[in-house]
C-alpha positions in Angstrom: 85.1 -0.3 14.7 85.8 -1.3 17.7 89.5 -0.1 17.2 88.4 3.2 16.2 86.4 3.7 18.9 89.0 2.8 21.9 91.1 5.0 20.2 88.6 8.0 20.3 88.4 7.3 23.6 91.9 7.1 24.3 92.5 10.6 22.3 89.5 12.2 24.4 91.1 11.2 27.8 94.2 12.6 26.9 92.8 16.1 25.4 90.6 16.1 29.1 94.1 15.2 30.8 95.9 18.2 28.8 93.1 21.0 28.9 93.1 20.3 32.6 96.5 20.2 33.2 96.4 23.9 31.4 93.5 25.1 33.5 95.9 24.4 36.7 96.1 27.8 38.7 99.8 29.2 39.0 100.1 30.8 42.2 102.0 34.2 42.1 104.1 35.3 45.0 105.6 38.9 45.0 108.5 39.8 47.9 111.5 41.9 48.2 115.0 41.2 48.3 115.4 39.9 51.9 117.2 36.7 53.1 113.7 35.9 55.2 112.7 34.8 51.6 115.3 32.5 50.6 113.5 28.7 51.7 110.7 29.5 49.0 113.3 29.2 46.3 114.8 26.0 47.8 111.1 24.8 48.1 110.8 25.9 44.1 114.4 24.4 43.1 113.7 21.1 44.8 110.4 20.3 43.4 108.5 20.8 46.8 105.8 22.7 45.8 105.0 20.7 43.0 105.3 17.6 44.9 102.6 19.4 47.4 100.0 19.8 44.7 101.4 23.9 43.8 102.1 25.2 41.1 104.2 29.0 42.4 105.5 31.5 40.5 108.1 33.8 42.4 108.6 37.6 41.5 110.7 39.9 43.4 109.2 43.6 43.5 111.1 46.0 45.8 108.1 48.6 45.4 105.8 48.3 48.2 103.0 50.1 46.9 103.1 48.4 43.7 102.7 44.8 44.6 100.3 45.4 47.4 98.3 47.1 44.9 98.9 44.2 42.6 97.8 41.8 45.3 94.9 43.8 46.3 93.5 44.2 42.3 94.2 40.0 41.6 97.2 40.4 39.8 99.7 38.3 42.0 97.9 36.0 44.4 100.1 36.0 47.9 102.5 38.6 48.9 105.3 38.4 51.6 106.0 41.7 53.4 106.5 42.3 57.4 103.1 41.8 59.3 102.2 45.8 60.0 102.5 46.6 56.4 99.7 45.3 55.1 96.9 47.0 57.3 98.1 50.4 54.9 96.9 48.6 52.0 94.1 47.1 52.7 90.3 48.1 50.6 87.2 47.9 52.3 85.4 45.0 50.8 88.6 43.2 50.2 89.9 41.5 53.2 93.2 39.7 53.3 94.5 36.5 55.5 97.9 36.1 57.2 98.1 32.3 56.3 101.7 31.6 57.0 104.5 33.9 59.7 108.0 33.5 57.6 110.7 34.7 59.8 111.3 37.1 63.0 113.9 39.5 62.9 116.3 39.2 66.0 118.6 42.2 65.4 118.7 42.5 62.1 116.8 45.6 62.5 117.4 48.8 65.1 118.2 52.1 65.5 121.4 53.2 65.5 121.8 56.5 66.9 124.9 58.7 68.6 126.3 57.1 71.8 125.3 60.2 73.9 121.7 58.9 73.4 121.3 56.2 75.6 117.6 55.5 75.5 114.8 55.8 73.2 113.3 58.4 75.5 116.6 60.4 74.9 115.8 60.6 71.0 113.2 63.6 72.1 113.7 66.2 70.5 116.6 64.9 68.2 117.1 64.4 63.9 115.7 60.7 63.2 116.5 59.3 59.6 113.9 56.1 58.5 111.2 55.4 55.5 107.9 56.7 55.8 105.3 54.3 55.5 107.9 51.7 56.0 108.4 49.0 58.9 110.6 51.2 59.8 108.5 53.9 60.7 106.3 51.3 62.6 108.9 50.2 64.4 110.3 53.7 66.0 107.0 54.4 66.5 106.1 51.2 68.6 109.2 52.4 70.4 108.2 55.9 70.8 104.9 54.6 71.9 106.5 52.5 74.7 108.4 55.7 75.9 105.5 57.6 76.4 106.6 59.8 73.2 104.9 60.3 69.8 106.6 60.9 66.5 105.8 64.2 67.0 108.6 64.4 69.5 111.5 63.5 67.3 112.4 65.7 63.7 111.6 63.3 60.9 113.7 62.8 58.0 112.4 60.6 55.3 115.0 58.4 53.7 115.4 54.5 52.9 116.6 52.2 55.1 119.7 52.1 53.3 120.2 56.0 53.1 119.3 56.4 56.6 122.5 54.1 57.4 124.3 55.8 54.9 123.3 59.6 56.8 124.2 58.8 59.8 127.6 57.3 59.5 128.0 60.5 57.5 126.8 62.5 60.8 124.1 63.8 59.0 122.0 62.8 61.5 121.3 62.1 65.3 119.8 58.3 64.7 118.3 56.0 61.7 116.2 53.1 61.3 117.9 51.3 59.8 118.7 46.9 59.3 121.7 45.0 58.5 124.6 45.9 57.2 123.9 49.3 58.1 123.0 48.6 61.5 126.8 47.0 62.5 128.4 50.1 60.4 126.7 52.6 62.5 127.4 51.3 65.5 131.5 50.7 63.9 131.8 54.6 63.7 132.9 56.4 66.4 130.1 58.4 67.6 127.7 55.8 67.1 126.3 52.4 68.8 123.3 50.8 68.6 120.0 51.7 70.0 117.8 49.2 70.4 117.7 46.0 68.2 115.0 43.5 67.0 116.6 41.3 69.0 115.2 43.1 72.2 111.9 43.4 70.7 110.6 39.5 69.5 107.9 39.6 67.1 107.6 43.4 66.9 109.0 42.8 63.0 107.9 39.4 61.7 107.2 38.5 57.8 104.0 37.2 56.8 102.4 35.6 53.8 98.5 36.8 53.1 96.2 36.8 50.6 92.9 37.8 49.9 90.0 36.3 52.1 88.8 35.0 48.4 91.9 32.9 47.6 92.1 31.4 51.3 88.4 30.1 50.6 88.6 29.3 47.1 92.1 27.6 47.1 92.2 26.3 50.4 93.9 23.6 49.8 96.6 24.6 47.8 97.2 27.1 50.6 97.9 23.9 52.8 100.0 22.8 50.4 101.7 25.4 50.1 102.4 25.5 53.8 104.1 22.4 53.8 106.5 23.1 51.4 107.5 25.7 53.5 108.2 23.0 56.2 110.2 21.1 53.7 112.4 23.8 52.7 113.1 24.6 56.5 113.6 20.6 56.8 115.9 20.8 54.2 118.1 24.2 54.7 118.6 21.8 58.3 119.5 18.9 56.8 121.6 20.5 53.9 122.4 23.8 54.9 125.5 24.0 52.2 123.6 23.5 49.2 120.5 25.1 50.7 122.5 28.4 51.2 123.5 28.0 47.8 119.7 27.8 46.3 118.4 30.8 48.8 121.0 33.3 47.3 121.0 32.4 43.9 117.3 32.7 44.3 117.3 35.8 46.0 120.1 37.1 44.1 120.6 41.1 44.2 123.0 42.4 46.9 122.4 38.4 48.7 123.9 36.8 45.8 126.9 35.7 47.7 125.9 32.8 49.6 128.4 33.6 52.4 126.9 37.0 52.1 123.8 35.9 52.3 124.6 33.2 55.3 126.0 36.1 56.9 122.9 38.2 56.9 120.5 35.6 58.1 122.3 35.3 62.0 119.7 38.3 62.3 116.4 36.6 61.6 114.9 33.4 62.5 112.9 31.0 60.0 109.5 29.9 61.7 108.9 26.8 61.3 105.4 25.1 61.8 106.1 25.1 66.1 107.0 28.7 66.1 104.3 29.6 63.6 101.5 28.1 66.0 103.2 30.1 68.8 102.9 33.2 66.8 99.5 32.8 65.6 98.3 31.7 69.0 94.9 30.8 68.8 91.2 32.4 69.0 90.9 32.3 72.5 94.5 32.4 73.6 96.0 34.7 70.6 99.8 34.8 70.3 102.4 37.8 69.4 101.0 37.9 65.9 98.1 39.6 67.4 99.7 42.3 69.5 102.1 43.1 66.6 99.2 43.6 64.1 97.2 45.5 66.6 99.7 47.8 67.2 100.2 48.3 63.7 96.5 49.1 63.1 96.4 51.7 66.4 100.0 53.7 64.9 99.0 53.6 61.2 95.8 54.8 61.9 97.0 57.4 63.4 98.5 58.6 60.6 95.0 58.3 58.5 96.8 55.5 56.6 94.5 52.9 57.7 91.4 52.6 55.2 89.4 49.6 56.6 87.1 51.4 59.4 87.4 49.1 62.7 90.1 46.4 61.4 90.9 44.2 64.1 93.9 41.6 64.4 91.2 38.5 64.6 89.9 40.0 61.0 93.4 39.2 59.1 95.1 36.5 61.5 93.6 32.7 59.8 94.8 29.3 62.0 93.6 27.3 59.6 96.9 26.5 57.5 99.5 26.3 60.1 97.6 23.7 61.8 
């Protein structure tokens, strides 16, 4: 009896052990196809978030719309996007946290424009190619705004990132927004040069990770986790930068399949590591660029009557509490 009983017990630990195993919350991530992104697959391929206490699922979605909208209705749990886009998206009611800054662009982005423009005030008046609704549009528009000029100053023409390039190597038009390669092509043609870069502008274009207020509260903890296997990827793209280049692009995959390709296109960003992230967020009382970036994003978005959280403030959506 005593037999039977042990292993009754024995049989109801492991059925415990296995139904909460199951019950262990996988941890979706949506992002685009951008190099910025690369240390979460080495962090997935080397068993860091697991040996952090996460389980993360990774999902590339190119569509902005869609996977804010995913994030915002609880279908996919953190989302990786520049820091301005988010303030579009968000739903009164349903406020989101910046819990982790991913990487700074430092001239992967710019404008590329004819090389009888030599200043942004100079784009007055001229054909300017870049995404609406994009960072792309934030950014000329933070530049504008620095000129004393509005978008209403310049002709608009909405195209991708990509297509912007692609117009104005084709003369098509006067400038584009536009990122790497099609920032270093632009400037290769012979009526063109670049702009302005990201590289003048630090922290105007960073990428972020949030999430909704609900998941930093509830799942607090596995957001710290998940934080540190951030670290541990950058510690070990360092440390191993071969075979680390090799997980990021096979990860990534798409046009940065090509590890040289996509080793190539990273000497525009930087990867923020847990010192630079602290100097981003700042703090409360002495905020860091984080702030300024986001608040600019709120003042030009809504005024384009894209912002639909009435009085959204930077100190709403910026959380210190995992980078620290």
């Amino acid at each position: 009896m005593f037999k039977l009983f042990r292993h009754m017990a024995l049989a109801a630990i492991a059925l415990l052990m296995v139904a909460g195993a199951a019950q262990a919350k996988t941890f979706k991530l949506a992002h685009s196809t951008w190099v910025g992104y690369g240390p979460f697959y080495i962090a997935q391929a080397k068993g860091f978030f697991k040996d952090a206490g996460i389980d993360v699922e990774l999902t590339i979605m190119e569509n902005t719309p869609l996977k804010m909208g995913a994030l915002m209705a609880g279908q996919i749990d953190m989302v990786a996007s520049t820091a301005d886009e988010f303030p579009i998206y968000m739903k009164p009611g349903k406020p989101l946290k910046y819990i982790l800054a991913v990487d700074n662009s430092k001239g992967g982005d710019g404008v590329v424009s004819n090389s009888t423009i030599k200043s942004v005030a100079d784009l007055k008046g001229m054909t300017v190619a870049f995404e609406e609704g994009s960072v792309s549009q934030f950014f000329v528009n933070a530049l504008l705004k620095e000129a004393g000029l509005t978008q209403a100053d310049i002709t608009h023409v909405n195209m991708t990132a990509t297509d912007a390039g692609v117009a104005f190597v084709a003369q098509r038009v006067d400038a584009a927004v536009t990122w790497e390669p099609h920032l270093t092509q632009g400037a290769k043609t012979d009526h063109g040069h670049i702009l302005v870069s990201s590289a003048e502008k630090p922290g105007l274009i960073v990428d972020v990770v949030a999430v909704q207020e609900k998941t930093a509260k509830t799942y607090a903890t596995e957001m710290k986790a998940f934080v540190a296997a951030w670290q541990k990827a950058l510690d070990f793209l360092r440390s191993n930068p071969d075979e680390a280049y090799e997980l990021m692009a096979k990860g990534v995959g798409g046009w940065l399949a090509d590890p040289n390709e996509f080793k190539a296109t990273v000497t525009g960003i930087e990867y923020l590591d847990m010192t630079r992230n602290r100097e981003m967020f700042g703090s409360a009382d002495q905020p860091g660029k984080l702030y300024k970036t986001l608040g600019d994003a709120i003042e030009i978005w809504s005024s384009f009557g894209k912002v639909q959280v009435e009085g959204l403030k930077p100190a709403d959506v910026i959380d210190h509490n995992f980078i620290n």
